[in-house]
C-alpha positions in Angstrom: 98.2 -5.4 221.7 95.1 -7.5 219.7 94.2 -4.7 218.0 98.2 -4.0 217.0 98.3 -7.6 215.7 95.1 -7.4 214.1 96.0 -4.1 212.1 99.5 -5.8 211.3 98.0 -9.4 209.9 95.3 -7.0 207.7 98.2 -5.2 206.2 99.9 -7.9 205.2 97.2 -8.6 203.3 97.3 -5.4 201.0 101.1 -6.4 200.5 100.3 -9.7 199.7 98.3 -7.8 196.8 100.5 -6.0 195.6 103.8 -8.6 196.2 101.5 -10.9 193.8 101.9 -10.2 190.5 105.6 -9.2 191.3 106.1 -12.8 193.0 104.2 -14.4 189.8 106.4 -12.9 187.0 109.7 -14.0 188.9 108.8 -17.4 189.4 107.8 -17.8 185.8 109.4 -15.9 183.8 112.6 -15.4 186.0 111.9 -11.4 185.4 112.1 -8.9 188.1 110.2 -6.2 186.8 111.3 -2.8 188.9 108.3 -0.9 186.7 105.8 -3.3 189.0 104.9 -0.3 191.3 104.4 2.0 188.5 102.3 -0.3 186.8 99.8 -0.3 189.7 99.5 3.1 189.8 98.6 3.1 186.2 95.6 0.7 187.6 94.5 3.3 189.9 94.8 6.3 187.6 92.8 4.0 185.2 90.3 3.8 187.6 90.3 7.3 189.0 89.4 8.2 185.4 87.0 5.9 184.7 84.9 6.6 188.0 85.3 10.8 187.1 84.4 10.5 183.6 81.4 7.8 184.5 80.3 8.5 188.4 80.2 4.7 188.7 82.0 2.9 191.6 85.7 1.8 190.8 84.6 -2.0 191.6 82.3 -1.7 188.1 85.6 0.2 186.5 87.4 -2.7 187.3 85.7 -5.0 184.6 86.9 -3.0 182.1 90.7 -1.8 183.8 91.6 -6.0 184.4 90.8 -7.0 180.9 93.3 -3.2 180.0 95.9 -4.8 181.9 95.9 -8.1 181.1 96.3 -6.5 177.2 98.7 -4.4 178.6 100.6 -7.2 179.8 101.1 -9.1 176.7 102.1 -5.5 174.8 105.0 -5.4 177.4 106.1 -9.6 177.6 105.9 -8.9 173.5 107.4 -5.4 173.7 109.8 -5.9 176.3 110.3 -8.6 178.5 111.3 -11.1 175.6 113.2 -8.9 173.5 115.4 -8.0 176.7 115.5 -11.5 178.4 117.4 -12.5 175.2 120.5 -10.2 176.5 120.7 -11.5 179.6 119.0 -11.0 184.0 120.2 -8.1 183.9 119.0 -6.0 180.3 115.6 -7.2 181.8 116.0 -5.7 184.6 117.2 -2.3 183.3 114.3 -2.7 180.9 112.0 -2.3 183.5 113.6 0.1 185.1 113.9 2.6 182.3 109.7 1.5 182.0 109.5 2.7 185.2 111.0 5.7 184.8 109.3 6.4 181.4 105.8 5.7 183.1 106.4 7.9 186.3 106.9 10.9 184.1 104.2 10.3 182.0 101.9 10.4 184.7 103.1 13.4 186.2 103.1 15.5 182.9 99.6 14.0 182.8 97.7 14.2 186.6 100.6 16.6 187.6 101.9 16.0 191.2 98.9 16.4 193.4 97.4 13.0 195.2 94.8 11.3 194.5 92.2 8.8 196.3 89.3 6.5 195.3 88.1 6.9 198.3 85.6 9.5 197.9 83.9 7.1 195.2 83.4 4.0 197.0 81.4 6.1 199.9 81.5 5.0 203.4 83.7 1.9 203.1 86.3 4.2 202.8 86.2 4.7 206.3 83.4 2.4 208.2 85.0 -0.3 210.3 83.4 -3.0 212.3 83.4 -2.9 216.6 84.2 -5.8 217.9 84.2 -5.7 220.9 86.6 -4.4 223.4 87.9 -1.3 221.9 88.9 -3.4 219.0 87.8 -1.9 215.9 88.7 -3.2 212.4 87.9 -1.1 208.8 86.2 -3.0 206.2 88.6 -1.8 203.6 91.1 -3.7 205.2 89.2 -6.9 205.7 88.1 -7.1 202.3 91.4 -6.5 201.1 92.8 -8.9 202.7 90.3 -11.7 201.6 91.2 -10.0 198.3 94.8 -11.4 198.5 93.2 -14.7 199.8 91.0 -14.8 196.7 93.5 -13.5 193.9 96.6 -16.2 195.9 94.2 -19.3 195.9 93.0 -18.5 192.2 96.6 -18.5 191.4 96.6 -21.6 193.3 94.0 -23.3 191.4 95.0 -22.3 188.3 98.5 -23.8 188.7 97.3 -26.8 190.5 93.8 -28.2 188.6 94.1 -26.5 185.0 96.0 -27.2 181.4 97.2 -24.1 181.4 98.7 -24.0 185.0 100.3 -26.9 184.1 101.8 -25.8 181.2 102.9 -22.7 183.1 104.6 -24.3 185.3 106.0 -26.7 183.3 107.6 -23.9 181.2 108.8 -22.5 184.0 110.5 -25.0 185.4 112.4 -25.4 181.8 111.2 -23.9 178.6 113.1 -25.6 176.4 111.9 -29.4 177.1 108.3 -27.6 177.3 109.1 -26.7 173.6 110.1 -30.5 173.1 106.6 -32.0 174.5 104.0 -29.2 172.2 104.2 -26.2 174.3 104.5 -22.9 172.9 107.0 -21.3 175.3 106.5 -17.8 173.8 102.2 -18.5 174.0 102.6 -19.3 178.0 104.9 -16.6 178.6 102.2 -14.2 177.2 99.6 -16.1 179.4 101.5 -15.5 182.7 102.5 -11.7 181.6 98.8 -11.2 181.1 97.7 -13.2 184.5 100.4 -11.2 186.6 99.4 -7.8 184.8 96.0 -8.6 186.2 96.8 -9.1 189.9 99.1 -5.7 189.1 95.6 -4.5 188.2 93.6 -5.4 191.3 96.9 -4.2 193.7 96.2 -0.7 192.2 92.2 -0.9 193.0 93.8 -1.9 196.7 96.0 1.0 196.5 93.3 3.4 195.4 90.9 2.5 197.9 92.9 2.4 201.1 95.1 5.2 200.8 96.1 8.2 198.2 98.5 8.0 195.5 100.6 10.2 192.9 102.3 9.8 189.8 105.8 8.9 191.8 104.4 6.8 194.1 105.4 3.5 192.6 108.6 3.4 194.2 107.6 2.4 197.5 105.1 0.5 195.9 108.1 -1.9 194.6 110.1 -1.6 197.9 106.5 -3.1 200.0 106.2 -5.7 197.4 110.0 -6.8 196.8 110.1 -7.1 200.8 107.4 -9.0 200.9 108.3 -11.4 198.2 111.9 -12.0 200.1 110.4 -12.5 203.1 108.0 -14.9 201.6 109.6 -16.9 199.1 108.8 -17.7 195.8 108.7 -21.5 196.5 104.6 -21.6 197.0 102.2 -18.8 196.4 101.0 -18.5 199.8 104.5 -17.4 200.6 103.7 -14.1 199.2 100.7 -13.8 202.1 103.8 -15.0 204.9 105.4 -12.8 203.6 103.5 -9.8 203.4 102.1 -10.2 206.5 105.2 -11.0 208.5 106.2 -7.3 207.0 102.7 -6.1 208.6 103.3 -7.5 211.6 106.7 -5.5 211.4 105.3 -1.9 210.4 103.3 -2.0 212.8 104.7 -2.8 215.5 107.9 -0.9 214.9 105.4 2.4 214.3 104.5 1.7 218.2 108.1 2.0 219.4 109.6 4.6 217.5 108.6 7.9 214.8 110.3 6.1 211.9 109.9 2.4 213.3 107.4 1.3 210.7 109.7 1.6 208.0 112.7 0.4 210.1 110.8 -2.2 211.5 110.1 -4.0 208.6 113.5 -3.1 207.0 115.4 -5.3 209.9 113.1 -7.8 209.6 113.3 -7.7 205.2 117.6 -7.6 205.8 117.2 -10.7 208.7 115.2 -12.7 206.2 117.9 -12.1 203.4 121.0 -12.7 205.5 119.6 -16.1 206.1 118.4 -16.8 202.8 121.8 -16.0 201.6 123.2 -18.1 204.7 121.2 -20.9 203.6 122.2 -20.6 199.7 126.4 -20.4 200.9 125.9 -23.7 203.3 123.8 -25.5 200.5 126.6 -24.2 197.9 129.4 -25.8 200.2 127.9 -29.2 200.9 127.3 -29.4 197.2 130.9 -28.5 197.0 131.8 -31.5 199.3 129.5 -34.0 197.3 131.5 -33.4 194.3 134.9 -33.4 195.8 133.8 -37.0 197.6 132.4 -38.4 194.3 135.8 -37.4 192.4 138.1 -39.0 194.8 
């Protein structure tokens, strides 16, 4: 059962990763970009190139591939998260849908459909794991990704906390339009968090790469893992992304124990429980404001 609870808290991790940049963007920006999956496989395809053309590790490809996606990211607030966030929630998130679809096809005319891996670059840690103790046996990938989510999560942390431009992000965030009044270039910060999230979207698809295989359509499930975990999480702090994600884990895995298909319909009770009480909670909050009003017209 430890070693069940283990596996379930270290996978969490990985979704925290890849629920980051996803989580980020919303809270912003107010965007829900459905291309984020696809995105992250860009990342690893990025990488699987670089280390095939180069024979160096992915981990020195990722200097250059972070820097690519953080450009990336301000082609696409530039491109299409601000023209579209003009018309409305919704043109944005059809935007990024139709990205999505655009950037699944171009990788498959591209790679074609077979999978890929990282693994067979980054050499034993692929598949090494540490004893300890008790039949209990844990694979480095996994810890280091998950002090990956704790790194990339606190530097987001820090960032909005101690820094200028934290502050100015969240000040922006919380209303763009006094931002503007105080000196704050709205359309500068929004770049700066496209950018920031683009790069976490980078570092998900190293995770990906390393862990486990990929393919040009894999980005889908990519979005579902992240979108549940986000839910589940909140977007109120960014360590809610890490509850999240590792409350889905916890889910997977122990729903893979009981039943075939239970790691998928484990953590889809537990995503639908979540949002039947986050919707609860919005309803009740939306009737007592109700009552406020009524009392303070009477």
């Amino acid at each position: 059962m430890m070693g069940l609870l283990v596996q379930g808290v270290l996978l969490g991790g990985y979704y925290a990763i890849l629920a980051a940049g996803l989580a980020f963007l919303y809270s912003v920006m107010g965007i829900i970009n459905l291309a984020h999956g696809a995105l992250a496989v860009v990342a690893a395809y990025m990488l699987l190139l670089f280390s095939q053309m180069t024979g160096m590790s992915p981990f020195v490809g990722l200097l250059l591939v972070l820097p690519a996606m953080a450009v990336i990211g301000v082609i696409v607030e530039r491109g299409i998260f601000e023209p579209s966030s003009r018309g409305g929630p919704l043109l944005a998130v059809l935007a990024t849908f139709g990205m999505s679809v655009v950037i699944d096809n171009l990788l498959f005319q591209q790679f074609g459909a077979n999978t890929q891996s990282l693994a067979n670059f980054i050499g034993d840690l692929s598949w090494d794991s540490w004893d300890l103790g008790g039949g209990l046996y844990v694979g480095k990938i996994s810890v280091y990704t998950f002090l990956t989510a704790v790194f990339v999560l606190g530097g987001l942390q820090l960032l909005l906390t101690f820094t200028p431009v934290g502050r100015a992000i969240r000040a922006t965030a919380q209303d763009s339009d006094t931002a503007g009044l105080i000196g704050l270039d709205a359309r500068r910060i929004r770049m700066i968090s496209s950018a920031i999230a683009f790069i976490t979207i980078g570092i998900a698809g190293a995770a990906l790469g390393m862990r486990s295989s990929f393919s040009p359509y894999a980005g889908g499930a990519l979005l579902l893992f992240a979108f549940q975990a986000t839910v589940i999480g909140g977007t109120a702090t960014i360590w809610g992304t890490l509850i999240g994600g590792i409350i889905l884990g916890l889910a997977q895995t122990l729903g893979a124990q009981i039943a075939p298909q239970g790691f998928l319909i484990g953590g889809n009770l537990v995503f639908f429980a979540v949002l039947f009480i986050r919707l609860l909670r919005g309803d009740m909050n939306w009737r007592s404001v109700l009552r406020l009003n009524r009392k303070a017209t009477q």
